[in-house]
C-alpha positions in Angstrom: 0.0 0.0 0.0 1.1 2.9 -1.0 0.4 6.5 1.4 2.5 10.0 1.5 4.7 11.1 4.6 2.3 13.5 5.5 -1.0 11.9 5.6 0.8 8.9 7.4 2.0 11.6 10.1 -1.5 13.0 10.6 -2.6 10.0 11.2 -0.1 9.1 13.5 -0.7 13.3 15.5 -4.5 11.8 15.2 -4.3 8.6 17.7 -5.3 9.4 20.9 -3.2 8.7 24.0 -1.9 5.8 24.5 -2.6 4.2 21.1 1.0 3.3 20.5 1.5 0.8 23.6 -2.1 -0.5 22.7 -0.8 -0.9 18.9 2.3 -2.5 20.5 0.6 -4.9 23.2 -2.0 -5.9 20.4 0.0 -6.6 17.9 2.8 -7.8 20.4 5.5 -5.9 19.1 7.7 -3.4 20.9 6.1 0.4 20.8 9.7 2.0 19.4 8.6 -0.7 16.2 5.1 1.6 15.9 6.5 4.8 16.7 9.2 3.7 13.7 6.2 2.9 11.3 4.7 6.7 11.7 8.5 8.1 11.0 11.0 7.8 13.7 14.3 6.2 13.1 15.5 4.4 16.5 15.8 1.3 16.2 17.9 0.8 19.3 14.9 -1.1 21.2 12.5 -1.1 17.9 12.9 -3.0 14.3 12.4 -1.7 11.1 9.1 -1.1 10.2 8.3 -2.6 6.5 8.1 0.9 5.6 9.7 2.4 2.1 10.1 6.2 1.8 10.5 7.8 -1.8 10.9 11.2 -2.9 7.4 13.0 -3.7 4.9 15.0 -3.2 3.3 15.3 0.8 6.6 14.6 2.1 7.4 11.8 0.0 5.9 8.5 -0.8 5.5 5.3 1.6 5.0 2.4 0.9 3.6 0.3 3.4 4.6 -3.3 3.0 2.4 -4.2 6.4 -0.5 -2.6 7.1 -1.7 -4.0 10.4 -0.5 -1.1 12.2 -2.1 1.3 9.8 -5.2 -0.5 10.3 -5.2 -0.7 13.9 -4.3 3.1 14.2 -7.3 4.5 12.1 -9.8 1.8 13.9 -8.6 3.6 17.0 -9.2 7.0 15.6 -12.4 5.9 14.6 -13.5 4.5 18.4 -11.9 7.7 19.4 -14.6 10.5 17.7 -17.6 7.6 17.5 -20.1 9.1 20.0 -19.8 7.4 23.5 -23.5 5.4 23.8 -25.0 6.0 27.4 -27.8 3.7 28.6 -30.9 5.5 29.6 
């Protein structure tokens, strides 16, 4: 899959707290490994991410050759902003 820099970075500013150890614990991986998939380069305590970063436009083009952790990050944006349901 194939997603600029830029929109892969707003995702990431878009998670809410604590969605890279939940990421992490889910997909039982360590959380420098997720914070390496949204653009950081340590890879002291994390691995390479399967990510692929070409020159173009919105920062450049990645390609993602995993996308569980994409997946995972916009299902938790989307639990984030769904309306909580209160029982009447």
């Amino acid at each position: 899959m194939n997603i600029t820099f830029n929109e892969l970075r707003k995702i990431k500013h878009s998670l809410p707290t604590g969605s890279i150890a939940r990421i992490a614990q889910e997909l039982n991986i360590e959380e420098q490994t997720v914070r390496n998939y949204f653009g950081a380069q340590k890879y002291e305590n994390g691995k390479v991410a399967g990510i692929q970063i070409e020159p173009g436009p919105g920062g450049g083009i990645v390609h993602l050759e995993d996308t569980r952790i994409l997946e995972l990050a916009k299902q938790l944006i989307t639990e984030s902003s769904a309306p909580a349901m209160h029982p009447n």
